[in-house]
C-alpha positions as CSV (number, residue, x, y, z in Angstrom):
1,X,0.0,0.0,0.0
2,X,1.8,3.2,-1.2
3,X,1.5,6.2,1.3
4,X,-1.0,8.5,1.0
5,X,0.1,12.0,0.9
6,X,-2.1,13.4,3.7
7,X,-1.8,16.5,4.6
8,X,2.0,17.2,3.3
9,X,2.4,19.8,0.6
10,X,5.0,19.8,-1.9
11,X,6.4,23.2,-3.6
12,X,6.8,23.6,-7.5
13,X,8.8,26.7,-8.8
14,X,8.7,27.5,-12.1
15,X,11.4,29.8,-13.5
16,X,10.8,30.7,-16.8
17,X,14.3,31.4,-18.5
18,X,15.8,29.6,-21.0
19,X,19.5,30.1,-23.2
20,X,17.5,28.8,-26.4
21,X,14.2,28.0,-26.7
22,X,14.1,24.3,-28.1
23,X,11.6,23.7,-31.1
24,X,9.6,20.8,-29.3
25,X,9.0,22.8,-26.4
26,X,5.3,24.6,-25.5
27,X,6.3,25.0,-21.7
28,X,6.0,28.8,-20.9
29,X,9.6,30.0,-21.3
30,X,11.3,33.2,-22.3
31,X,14.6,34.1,-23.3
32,X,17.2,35.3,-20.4
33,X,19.3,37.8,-22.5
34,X,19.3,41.5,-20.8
35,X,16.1,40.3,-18.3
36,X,18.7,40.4,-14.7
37,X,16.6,42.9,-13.0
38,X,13.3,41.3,-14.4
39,X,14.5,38.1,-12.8
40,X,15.8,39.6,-9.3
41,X,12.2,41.2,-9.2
42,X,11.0,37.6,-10.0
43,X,12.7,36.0,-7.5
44,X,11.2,38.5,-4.9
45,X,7.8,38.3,-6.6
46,X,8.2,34.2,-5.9
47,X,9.1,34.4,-2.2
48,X,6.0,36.8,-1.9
49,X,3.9,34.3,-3.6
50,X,4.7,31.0,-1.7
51,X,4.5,32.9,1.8
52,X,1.2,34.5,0.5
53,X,-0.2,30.5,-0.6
54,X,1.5,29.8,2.9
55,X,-0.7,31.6,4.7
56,X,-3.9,30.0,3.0
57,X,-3.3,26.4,3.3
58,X,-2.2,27.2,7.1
59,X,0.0,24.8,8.7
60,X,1.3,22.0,6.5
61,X,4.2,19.7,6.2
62,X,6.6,20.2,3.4
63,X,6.9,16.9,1.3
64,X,9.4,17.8,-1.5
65,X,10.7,21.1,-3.5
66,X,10.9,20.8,-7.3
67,X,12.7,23.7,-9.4
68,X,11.5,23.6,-12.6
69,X,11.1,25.4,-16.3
70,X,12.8,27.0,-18.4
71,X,15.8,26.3,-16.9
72,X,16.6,27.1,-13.3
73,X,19.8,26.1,-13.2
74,X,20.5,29.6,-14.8
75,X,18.5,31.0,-11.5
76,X,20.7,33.0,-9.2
77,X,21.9,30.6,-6.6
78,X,21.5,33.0,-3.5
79,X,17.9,33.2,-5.2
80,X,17.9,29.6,-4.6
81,X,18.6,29.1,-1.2
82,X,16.3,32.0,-0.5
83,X,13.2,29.5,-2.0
84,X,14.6,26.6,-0.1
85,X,14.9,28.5,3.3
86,X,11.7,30.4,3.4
87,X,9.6,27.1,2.0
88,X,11.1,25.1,5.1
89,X,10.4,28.2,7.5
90,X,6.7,28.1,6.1
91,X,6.1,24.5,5.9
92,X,7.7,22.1,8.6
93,X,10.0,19.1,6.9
94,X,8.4,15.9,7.0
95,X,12.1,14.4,7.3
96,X,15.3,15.1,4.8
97,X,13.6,16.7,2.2
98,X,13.8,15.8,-1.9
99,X,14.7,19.3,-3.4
100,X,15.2,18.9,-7.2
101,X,16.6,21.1,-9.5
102,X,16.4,20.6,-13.8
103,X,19.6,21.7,-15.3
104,X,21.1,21.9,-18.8
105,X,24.3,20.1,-19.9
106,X,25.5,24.0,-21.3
107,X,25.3,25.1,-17.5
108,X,27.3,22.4,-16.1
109,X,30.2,24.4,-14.6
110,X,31.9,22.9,-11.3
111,X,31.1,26.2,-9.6
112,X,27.9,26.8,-10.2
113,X,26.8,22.9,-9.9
114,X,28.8,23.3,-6.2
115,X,26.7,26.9,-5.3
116,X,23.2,25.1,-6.4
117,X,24.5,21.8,-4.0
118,X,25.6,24.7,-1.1
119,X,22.1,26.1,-1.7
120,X,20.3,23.0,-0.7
121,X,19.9,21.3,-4.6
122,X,19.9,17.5,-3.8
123,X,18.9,15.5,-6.9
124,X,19.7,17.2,-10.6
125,X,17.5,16.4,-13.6
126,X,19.7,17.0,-16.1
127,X,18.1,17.3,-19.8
128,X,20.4,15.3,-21.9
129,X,18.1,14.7,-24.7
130,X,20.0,12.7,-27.0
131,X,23.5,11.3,-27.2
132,X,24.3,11.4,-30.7
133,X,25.2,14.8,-32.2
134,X,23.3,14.6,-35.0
135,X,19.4,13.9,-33.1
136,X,20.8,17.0,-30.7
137,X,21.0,19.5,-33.7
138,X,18.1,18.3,-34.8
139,X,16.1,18.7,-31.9
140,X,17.4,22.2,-31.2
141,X,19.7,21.8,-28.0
142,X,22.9,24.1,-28.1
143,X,25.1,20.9,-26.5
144,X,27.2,18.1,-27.7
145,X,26.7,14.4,-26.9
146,X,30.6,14.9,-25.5
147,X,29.6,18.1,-23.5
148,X,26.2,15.6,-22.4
149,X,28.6,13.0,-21.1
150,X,30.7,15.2,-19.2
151,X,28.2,17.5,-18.1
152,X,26.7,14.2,-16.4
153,X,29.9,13.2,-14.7
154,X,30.2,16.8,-13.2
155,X,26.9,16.5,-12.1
156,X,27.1,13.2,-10.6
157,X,30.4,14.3,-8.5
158,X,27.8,17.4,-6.9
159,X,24.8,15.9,-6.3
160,X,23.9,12.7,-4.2
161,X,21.1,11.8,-6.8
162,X,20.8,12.2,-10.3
163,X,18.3,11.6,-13.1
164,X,18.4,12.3,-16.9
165,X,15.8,12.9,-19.6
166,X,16.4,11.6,-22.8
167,X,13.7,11.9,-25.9
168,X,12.9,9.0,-28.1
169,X,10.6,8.6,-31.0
170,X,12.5,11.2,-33.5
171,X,12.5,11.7,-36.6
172,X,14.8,8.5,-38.8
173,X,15.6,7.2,-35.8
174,X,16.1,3.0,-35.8
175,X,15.6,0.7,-33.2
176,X,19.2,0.0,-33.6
177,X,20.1,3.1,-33.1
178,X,18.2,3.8,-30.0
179,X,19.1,0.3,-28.6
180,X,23.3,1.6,-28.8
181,X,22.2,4.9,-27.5
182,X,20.1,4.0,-24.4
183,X,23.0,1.3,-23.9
184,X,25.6,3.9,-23.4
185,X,23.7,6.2,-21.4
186,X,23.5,3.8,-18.9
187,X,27.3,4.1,-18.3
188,X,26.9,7.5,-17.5
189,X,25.7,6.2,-13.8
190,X,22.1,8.3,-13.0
191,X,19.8,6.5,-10.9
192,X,16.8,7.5,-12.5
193,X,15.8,8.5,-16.1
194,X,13.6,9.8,-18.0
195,X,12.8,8.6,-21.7
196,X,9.8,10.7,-23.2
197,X,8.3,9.9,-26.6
198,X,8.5,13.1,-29.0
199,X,5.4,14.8,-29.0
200,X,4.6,17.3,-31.8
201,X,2.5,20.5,-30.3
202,X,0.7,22.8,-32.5
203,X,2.4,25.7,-31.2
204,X,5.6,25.1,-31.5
205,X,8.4,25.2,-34.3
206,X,8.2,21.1,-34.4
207,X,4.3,21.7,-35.4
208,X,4.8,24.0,-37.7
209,X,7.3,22.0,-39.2
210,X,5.0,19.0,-39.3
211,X,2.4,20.8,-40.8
212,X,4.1,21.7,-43.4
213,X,5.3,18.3,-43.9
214,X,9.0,19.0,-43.3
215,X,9.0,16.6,-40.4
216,X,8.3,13.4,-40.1
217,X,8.3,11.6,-37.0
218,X,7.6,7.3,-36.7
219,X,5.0,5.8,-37.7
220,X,2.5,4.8,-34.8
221,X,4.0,0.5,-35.2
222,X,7.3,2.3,-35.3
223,X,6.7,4.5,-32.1
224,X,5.4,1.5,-30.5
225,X,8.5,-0.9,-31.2
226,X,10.9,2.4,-30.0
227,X,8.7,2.3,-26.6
228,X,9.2,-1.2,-26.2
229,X,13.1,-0.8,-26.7
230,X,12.9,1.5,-24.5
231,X,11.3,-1.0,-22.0
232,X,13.2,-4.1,-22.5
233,X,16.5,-2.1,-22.2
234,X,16.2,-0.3,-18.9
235,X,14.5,-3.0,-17.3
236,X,17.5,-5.6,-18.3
237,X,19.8,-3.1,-16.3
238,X,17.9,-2.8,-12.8
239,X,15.6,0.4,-14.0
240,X,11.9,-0.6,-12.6
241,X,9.1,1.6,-14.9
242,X,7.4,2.9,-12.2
243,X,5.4,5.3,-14.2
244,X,5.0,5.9,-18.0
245,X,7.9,7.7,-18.1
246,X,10.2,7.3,-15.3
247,X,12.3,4.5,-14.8
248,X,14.1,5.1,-11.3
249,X,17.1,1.9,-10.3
250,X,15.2,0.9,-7.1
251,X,12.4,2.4,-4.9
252,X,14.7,4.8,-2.9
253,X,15.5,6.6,-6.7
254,X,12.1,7.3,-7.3
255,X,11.6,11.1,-7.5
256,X,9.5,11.7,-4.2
257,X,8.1,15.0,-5.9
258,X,6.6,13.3,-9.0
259,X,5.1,10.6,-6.6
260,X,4.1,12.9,-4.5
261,X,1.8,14.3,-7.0
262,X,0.8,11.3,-8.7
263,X,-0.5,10.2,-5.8
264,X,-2.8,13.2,-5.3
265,X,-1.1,15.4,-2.9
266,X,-1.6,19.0,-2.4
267,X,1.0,21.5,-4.1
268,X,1.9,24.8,-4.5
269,X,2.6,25.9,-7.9
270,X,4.6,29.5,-7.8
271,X,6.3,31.0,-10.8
272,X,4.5,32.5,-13.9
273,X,2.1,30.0,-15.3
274,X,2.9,27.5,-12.2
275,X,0.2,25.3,-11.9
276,X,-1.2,24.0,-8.2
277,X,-3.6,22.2,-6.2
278,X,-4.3,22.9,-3.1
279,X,-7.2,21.9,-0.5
280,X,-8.9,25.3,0.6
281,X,-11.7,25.0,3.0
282,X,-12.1,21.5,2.4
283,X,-12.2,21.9,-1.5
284,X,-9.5,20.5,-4.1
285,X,-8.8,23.8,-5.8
286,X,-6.6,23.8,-9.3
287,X,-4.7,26.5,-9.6
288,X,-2.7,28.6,-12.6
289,X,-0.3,31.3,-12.3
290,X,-0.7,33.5,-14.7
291,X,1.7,33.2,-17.7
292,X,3.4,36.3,-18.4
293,X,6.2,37.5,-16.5
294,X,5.0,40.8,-16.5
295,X,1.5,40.1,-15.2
296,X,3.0,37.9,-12.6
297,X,5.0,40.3,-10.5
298,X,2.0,42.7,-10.7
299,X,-0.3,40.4,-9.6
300,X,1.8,39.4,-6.5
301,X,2.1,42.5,-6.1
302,X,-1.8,42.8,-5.6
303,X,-2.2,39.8,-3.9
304,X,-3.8,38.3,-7.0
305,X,-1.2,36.0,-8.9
306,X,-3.5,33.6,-10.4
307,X,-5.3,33.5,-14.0
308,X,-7.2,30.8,-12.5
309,X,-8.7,29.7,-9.3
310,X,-11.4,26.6,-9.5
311,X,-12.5,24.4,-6.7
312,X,-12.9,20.8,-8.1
313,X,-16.2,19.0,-8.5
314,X,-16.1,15.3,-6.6
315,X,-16.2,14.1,-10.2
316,X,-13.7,16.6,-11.7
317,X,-11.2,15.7,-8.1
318,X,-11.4,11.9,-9.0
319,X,-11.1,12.2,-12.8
320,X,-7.6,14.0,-12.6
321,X,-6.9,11.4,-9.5
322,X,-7.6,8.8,-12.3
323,X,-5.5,10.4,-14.7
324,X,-2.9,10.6,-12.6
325,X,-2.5,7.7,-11.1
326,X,-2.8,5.3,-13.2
327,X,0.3,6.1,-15.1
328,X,2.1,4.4,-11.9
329,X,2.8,1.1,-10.9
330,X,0.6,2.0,-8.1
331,X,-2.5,2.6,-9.7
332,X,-5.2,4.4,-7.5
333,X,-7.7,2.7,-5.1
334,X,-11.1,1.5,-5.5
335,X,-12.4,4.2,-3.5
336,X,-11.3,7.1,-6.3
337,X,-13.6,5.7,-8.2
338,X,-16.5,6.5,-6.0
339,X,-17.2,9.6,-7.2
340,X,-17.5,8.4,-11.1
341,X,-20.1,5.4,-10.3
342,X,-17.2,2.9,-11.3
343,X,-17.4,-0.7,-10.3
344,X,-14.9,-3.3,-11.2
345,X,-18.0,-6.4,-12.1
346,X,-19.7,-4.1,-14.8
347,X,-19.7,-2.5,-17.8
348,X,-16.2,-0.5,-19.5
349,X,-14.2,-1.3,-16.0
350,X,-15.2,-4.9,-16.1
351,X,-14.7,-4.9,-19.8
352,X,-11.2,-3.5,-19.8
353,X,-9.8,-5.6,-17.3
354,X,-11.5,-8.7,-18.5
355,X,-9.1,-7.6,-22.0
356,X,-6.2,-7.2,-19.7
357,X,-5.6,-3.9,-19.8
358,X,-6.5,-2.9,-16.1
359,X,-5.8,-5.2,-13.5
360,X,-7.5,-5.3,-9.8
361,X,-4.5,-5.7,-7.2
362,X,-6.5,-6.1,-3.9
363,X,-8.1,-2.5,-3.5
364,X,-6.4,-1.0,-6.1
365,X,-7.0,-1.0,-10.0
366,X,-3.4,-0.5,-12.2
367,X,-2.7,-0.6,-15.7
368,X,-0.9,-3.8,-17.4
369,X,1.8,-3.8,-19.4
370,X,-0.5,-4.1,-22.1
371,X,-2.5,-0.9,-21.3
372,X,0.3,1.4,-20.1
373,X,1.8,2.0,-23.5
374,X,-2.3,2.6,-24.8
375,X,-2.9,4.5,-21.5
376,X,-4.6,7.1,-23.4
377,X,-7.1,4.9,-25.0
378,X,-7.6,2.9,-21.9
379,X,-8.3,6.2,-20.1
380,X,-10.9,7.4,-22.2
381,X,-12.8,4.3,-22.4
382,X,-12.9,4.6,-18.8
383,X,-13.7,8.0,-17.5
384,X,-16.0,8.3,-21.3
């Protein structure tokens, strides 16, 4: 039985900046050149934020910290530790706490991967991408597969845990090919990785670019086999799947944060367009920062820093509880279902674990290995 989250919180911070923006990317990032006072002022308007959500959720325990973008490893490290200290003021440590940071393999320099570690930074999610130099110009990244290697070693000397992202599913690649590549990242010694299927969004260069017909990713049988490479390889060196796309070498490498909210727990989401969801008099609440930069620190400023602020329906709560957890090993339990009028003996529930796509583990539901790579379809036959 997995832990429930209870009443922890966990803190998201979004910082916004990136060197290059990457073609495949629709997160809400900027570019950093001439924007140092825009992001001192940020940094302020961030500290204002969390101690103003602080003060509406009361007192709380502090699950896990989670810097994310953009790319925060281009934050200000005394901006950093400035989060890290006023979110564990705030909110009381449940225990040592999992602080993450995502990081670029351009920003790995020994001092500033030693300030981020001095300024609290315990596990590094570094955003290798790709190991061959050819899929890295392609995708957009302004780093080498020889700068990725040693960017990883630097990293793994400064931080006690370590994770990767890499992104599969690209354009000419062979299974082959992916096989060699996933093979020689595991040399690089992370604990935990990351292997996302190339997804095209409308709104991005990539989209564009596919709309036009100038790029061409795999063919669905063709994605399909690359996910199952993908499978077969980490799991043959220790990596366990625990969600759709994490692999983590034992439970203790699994990134508490990320469980934390697939499990359902309560976060804070600051930063411009930071989503959260927090429990406010007694209702799940969903909340969005809103996007631009500018907008941001003026709301903050106001005490009004969301675009969006909507308590959850009982149905709407256990639909995204659904979502959520059933991309983990863990599933969800029976009783997240209550709300949707789902019952395991009868009709699409009973239907799609009678095909073995869902699979009833006591009190809990989970998907197979049949249904995680269809989770999508499996998902809307259910909640449909």
């Amino acid at each position: 039985m997995p832990p429930h989250p209870g009443n922890d919180v966990a803190l998201y911070v979004h910082w916004p900046y990136c060197a290059r923006i990457c073609p495949y990317c629709d997160f809400n990032v900027v570019r950093d050149r001439g924007r140092t006072e825009e992001q001192a002022a940020l940094a302020d308007a961030i500290v204002s934020d969390l101690e103003a959500q602080a003060a509406l959720t009361g007192p709380r325990r502090l699950a896990s910290i989670f810097f994310g973008g953009g790319t925060p490893s281009l934050m200000d490290p005394d901006d950093v530790a400035r989060v890290i200290a006023r979110a564990q003021t705030l909110f009381e440590p449940r225990g040592p706490t999992e602080i993450t940071l995502e990081a670029n393999p351009t920003d790995a320099e020994a001092g500033r991967f030693a300030a981020l570690a001095d300024a609290g930074i315990n596990r590094l999610s570094m955003g290798v991408q790709a190991l061959d130099d050819a899929a890295l110009t392609m995708l957009g990244r302004n780093h080498s597969a020889a700068e990725a290697r040693r960017a990883v070693a630097l990293a793994a000397r400064a931080f006690p845990r370590l994770s990767i992202d890499l992104i599969y599913a690209r354009p000419g690649q062979t299974i082959g090919g992916w096989r060699a590549e996933l093979t020689e990242a595991l040399d690089l010694g992370f604990e935990h990785v990351s292997p996302y299927q190339l997804t095209i969004e409308p709104a991005t260069a990539f989209g564009r670019a596919f709309a036009r017909g100038t790029l061409v990713p795999p063919d669905e049988d063709a994605a399909a086999e690359l996910y199952e490479t993908t499978q077969s390889v980490l799991e043959a060196a220790g990596f366990d799947a625990y969600e759709v796309s994490n692999h983590a070498r034992g439970e203790a490498a699994r990134s508490a944060h990320n469980l934390h909210v697939w499990r359902g727990g309560d976060y804070v989401g600051v930063g411009p367009g930071a989503h959260g969801r927090l429990t406010l008099d007694g209702v799940r609440t969903a909340t969005v920062a809103r996007r631009s930069i500018i907008d941001y620190l003026s709301g903050v400023a106001v005490a009004d820093p969301w675009s969006e602020r909507d308590g959850q329906s009982p149905v709407e709560a256990a639909e995204e509880r659904i979502l959520l957890g059933l991309r983990t090993v863990e599933g969800v339990a029976l009783t997240d279902l209550e709300a949707l009028d789902l019952t395991p003996e009868t009709g699409r529930f009973a239907d799609l674990l009678a095909d073995g796509f869902l699979v009833r583990q006591g009190d809990r539901i989970a998907a197979t290995a049949t249904g995680r790579p269809l989770l999508d379809a499996v998902l809307k036959a259910l909640l449909t």
